[in-house]
PyMOL commands that place a pseudoatom at each C-alpha (Angstrom):
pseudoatom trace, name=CA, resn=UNK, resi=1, chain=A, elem=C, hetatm=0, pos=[15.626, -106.958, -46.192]
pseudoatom trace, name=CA, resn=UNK, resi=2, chain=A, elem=C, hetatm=0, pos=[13.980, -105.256, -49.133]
pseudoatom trace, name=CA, resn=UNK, resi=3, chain=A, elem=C, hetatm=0, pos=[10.827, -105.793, -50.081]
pseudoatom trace, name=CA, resn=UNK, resi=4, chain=A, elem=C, hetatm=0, pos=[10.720, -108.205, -53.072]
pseudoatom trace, name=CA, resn=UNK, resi=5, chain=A, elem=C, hetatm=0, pos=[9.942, -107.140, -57.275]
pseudoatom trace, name=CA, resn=UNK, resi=6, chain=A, elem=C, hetatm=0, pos=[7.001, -107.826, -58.409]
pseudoatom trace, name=CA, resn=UNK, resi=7, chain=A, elem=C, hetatm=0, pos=[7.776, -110.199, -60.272]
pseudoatom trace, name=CA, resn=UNK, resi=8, chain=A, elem=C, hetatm=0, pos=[9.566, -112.228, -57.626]
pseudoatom trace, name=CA, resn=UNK, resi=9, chain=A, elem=C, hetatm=0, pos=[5.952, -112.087, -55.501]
pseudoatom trace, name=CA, resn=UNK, resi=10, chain=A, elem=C, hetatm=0, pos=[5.083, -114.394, -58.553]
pseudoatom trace, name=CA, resn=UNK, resi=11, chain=A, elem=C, hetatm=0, pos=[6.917, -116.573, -57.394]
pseudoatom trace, name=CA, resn=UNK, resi=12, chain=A, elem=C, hetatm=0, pos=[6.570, -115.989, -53.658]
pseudoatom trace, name=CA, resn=UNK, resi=13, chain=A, elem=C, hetatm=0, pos=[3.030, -116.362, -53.739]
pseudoatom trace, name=CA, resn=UNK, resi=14, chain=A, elem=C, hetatm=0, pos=[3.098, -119.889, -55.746]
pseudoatom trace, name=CA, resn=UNK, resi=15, chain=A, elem=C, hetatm=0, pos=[5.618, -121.047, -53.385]
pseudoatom trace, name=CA, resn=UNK, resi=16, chain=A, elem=C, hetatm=0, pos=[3.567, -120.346, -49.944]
pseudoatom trace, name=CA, resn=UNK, resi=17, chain=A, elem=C, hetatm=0, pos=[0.519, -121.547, -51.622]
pseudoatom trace, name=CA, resn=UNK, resi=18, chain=A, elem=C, hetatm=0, pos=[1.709, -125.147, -52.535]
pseudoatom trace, name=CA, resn=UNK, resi=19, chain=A, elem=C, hetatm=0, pos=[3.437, -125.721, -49.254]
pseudoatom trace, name=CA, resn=UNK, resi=20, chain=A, elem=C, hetatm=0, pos=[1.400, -127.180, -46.564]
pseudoatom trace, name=CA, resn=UNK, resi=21, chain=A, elem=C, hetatm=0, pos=[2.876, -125.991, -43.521]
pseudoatom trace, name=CA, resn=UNK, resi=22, chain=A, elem=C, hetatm=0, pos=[1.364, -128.896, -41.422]
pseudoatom trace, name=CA, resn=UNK, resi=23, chain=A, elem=C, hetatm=0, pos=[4.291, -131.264, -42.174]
pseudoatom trace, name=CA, resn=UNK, resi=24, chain=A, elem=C, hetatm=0, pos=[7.545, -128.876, -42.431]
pseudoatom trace, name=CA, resn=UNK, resi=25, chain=A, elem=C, hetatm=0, pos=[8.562, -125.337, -41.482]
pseudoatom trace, name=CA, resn=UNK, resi=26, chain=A, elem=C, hetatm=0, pos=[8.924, -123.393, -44.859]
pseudoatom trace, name=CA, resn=UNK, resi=27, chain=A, elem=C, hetatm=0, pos=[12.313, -122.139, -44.844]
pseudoatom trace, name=CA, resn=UNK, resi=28, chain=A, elem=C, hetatm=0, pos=[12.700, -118.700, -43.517]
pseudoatom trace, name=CA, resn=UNK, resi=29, chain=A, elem=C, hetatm=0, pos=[11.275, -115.625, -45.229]
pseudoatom trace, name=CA, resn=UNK, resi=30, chain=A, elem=C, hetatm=0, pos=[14.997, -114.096, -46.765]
pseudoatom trace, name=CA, resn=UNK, resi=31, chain=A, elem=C, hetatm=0, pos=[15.991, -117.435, -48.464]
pseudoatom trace, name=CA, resn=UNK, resi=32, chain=A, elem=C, hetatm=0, pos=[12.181, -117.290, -50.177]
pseudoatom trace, name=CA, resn=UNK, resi=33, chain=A, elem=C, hetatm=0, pos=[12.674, -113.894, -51.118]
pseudoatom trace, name=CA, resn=UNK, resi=34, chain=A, elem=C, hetatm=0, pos=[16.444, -114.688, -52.883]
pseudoatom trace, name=CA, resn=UNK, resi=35, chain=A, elem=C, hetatm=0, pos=[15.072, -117.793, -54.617]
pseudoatom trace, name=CA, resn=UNK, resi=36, chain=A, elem=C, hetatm=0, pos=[11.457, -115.642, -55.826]
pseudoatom trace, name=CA, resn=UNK, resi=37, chain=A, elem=C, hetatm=0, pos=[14.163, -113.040, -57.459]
pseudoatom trace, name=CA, resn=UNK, resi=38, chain=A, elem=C, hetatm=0, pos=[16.691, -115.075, -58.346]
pseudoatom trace, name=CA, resn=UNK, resi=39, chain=A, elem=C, hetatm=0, pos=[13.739, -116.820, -60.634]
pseudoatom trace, name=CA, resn=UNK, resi=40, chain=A, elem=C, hetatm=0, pos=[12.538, -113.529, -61.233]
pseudoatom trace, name=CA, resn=UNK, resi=41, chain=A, elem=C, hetatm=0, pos=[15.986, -112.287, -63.377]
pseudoatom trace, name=CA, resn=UNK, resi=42, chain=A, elem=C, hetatm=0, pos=[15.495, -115.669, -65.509]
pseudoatom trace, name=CA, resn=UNK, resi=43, chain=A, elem=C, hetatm=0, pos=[12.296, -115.189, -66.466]
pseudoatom trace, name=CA, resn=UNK, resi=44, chain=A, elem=C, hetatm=0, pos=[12.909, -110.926, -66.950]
pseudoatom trace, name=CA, resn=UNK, resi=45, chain=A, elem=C, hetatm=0, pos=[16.037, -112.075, -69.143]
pseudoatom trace, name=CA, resn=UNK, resi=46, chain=A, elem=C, hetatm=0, pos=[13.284, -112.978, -71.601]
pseudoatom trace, name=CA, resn=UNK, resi=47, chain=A, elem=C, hetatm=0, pos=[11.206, -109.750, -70.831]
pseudoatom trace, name=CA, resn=UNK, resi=48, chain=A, elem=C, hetatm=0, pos=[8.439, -111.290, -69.317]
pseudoatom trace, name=CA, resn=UNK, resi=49, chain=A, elem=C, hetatm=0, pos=[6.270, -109.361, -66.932]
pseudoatom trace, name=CA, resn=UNK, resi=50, chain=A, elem=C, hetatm=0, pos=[4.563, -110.783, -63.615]
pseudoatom trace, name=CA, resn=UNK, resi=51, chain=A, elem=C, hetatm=0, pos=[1.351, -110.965, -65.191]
pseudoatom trace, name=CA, resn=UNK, resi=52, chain=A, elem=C, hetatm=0, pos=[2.681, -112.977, -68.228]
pseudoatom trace, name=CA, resn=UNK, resi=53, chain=A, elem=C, hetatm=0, pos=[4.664, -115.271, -66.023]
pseudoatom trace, name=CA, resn=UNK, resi=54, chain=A, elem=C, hetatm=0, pos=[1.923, -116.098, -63.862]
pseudoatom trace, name=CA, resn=UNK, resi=55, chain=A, elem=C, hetatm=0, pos=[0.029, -116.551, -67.031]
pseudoatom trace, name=CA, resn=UNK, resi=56, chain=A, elem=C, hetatm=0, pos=[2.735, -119.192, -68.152]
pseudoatom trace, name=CA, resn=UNK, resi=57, chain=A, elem=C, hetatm=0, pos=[3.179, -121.088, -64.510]
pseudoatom trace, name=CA, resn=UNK, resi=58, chain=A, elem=C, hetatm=0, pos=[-0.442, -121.153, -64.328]
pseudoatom trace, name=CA, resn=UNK, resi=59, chain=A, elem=C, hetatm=0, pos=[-1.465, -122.913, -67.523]
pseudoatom trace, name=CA, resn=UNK, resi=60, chain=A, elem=C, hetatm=0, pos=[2.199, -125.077, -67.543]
pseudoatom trace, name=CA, resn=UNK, resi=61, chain=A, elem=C, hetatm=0, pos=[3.497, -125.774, -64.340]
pseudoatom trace, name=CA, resn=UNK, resi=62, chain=A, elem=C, hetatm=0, pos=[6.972, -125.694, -64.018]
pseudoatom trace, name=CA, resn=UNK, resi=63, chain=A, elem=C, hetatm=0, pos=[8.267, -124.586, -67.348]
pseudoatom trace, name=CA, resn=UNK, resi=64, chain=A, elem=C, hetatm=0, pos=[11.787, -122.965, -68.146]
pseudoatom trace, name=CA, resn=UNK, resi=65, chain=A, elem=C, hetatm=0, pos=[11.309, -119.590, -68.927]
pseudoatom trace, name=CA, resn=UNK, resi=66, chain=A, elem=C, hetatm=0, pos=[13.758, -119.992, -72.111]
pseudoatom trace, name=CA, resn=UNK, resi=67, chain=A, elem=C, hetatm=0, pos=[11.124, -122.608, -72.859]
pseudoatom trace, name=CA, resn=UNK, resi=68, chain=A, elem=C, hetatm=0, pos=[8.222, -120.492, -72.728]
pseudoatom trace, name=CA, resn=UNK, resi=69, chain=A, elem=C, hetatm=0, pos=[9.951, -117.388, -74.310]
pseudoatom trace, name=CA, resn=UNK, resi=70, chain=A, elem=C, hetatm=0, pos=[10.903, -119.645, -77.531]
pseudoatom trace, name=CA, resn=UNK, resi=71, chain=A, elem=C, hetatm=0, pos=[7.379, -120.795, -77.509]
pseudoatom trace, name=CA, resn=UNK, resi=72, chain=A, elem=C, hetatm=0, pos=[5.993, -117.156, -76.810]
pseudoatom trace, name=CA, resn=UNK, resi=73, chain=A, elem=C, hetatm=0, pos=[8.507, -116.044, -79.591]
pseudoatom trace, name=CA, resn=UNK, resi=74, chain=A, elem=C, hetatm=0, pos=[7.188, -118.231, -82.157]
pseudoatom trace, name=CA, resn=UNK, resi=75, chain=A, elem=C, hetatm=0, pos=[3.450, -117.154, -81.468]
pseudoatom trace, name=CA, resn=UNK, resi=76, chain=A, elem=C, hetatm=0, pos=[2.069, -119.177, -78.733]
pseudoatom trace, name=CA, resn=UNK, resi=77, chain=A, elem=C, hetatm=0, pos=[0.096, -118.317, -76.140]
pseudoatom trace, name=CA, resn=UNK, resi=78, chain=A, elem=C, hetatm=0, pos=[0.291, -119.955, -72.628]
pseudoatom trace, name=CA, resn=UNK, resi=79, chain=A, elem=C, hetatm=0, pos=[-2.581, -121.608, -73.358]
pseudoatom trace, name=CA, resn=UNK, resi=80, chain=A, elem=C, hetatm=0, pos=[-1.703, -122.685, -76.524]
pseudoatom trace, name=CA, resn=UNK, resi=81, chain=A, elem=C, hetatm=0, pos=[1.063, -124.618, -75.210]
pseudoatom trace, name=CA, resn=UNK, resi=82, chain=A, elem=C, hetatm=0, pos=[-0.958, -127.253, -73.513]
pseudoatom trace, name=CA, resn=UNK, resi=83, chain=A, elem=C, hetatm=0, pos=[-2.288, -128.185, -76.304]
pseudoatom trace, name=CA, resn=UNK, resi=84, chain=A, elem=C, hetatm=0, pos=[-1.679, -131.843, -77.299]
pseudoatom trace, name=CA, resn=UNK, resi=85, chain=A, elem=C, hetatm=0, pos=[-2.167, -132.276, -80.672]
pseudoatom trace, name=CA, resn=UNK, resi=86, chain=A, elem=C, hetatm=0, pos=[-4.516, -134.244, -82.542]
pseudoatom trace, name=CA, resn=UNK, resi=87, chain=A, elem=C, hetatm=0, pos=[-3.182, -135.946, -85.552]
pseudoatom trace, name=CA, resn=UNK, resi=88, chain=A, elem=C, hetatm=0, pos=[-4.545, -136.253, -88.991]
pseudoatom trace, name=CA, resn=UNK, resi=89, chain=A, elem=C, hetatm=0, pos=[-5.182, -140.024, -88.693]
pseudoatom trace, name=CA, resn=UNK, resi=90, chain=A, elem=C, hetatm=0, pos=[-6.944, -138.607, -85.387]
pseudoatom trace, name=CA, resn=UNK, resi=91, chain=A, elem=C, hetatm=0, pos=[-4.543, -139.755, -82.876]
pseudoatom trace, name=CA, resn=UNK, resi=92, chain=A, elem=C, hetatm=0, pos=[-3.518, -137.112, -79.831]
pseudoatom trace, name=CA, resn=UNK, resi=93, chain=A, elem=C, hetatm=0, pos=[-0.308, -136.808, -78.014]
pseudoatom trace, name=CA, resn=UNK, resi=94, chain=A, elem=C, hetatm=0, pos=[0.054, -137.894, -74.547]
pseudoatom trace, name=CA, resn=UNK, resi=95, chain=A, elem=C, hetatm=0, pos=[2.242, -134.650, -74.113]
pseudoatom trace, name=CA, resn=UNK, resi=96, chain=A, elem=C, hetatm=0, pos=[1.118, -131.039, -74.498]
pseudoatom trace, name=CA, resn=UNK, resi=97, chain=A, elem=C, hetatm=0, pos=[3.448, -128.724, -77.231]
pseudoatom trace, name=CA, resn=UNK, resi=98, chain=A, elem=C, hetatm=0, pos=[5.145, -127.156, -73.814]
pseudoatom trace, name=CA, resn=UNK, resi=99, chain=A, elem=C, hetatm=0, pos=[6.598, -130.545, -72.307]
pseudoatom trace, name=CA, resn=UNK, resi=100, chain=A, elem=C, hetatm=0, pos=[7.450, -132.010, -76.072]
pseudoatom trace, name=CA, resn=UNK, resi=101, chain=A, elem=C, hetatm=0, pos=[9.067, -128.434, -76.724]
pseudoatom trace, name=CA, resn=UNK, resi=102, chain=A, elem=C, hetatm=0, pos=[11.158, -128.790, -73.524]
pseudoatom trace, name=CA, resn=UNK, resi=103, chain=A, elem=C, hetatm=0, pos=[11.916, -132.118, -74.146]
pseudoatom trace, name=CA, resn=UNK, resi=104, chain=A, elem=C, hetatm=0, pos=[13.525, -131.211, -77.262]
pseudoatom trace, name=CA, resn=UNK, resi=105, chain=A, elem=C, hetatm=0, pos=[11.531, -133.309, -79.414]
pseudoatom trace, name=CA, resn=UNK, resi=106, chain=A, elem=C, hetatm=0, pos=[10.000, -130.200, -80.872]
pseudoatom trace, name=CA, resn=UNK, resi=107, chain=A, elem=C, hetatm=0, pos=[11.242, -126.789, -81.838]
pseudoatom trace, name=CA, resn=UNK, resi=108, chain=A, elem=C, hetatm=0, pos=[9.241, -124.330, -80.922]
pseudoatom trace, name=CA, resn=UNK, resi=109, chain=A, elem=C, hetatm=0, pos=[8.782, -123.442, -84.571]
pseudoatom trace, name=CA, resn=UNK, resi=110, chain=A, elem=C, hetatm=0, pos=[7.631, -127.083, -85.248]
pseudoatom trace, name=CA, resn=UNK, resi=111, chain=A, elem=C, hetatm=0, pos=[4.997, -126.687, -82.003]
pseudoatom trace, name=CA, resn=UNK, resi=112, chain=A, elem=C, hetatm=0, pos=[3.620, -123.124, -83.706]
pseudoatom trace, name=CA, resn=UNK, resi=113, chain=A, elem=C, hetatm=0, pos=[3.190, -125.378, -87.022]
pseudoatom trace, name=CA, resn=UNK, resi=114, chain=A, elem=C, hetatm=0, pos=[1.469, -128.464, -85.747]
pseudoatom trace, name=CA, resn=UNK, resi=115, chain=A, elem=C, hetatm=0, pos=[-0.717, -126.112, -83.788]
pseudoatom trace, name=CA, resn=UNK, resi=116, chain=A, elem=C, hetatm=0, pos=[-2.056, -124.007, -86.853]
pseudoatom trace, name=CA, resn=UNK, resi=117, chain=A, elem=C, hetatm=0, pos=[-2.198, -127.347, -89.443]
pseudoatom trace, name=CA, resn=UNK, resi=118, chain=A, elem=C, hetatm=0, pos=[-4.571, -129.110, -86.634]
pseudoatom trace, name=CA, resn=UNK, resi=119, chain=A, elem=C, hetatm=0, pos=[-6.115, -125.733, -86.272]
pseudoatom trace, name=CA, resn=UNK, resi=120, chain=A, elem=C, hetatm=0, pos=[-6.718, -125.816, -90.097]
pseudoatom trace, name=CA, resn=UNK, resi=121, chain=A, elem=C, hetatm=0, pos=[-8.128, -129.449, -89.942]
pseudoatom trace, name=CA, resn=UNK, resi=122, chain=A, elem=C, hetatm=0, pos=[-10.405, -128.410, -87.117]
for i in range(1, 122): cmd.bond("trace and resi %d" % i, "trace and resi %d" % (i + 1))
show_as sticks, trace
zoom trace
């Protein structure tokens, strides 16, 4: 079997480091590799590179990659997406902009605004 992208070792790597081996075999090392690439071409679709995706997994869990790429489109950083929002009347979300953008109760447009108005409060 070929040896995988880089970007699919992204994926590789988060995957043998969240499963504890002690209570089930992982499954065998070619059906890894075809899941780590077959993630891999969604998240290159956007034109993300391994370093930015492991950026974006690392700060959001398991976000879509059309999720981050409309949020990375409209400005955001990784980081930037976890960001739950404090209100004017100085109430915060109980959801960062990434989950409330996937959730579809913000665009990402709407996520880059709130972000820069409580920025501008700050």
């Amino acid at each position: 079997m070929p040896e995988p992208s880089d970007l699919a070792k992204v994926f590789l790597r988060r995957e043998e480091a969240k499963t504890d081996t002690r209570y089930f075999d992982l499954p065998p090392r070619p059906v890894r590799i075809r899941y780590a690439e077959a993630s891999a071409r969604e998240w290159a679709k956007h034109w993300f590179t391994a370093q930015e995706v492991e950026q974006w997994l690392t700060a959001n869990g398991g976000i879509s990659a059309s999720v981050a790429a409309s949020l990375r489109d409209a400005g955001l950083t990784a980081d930037d997406a976890t960001v739950r929002i404090r209100t004017p009347r100085g109430f915060v979300h109980k959801l960062p902009l990434a989950i409330r953008v996937s959730c579809g109760e913000l665009t990402a447009a709407e996520a880059a605004v709130e972000l820069r108005e409580m920025k501008a409060r700050a």
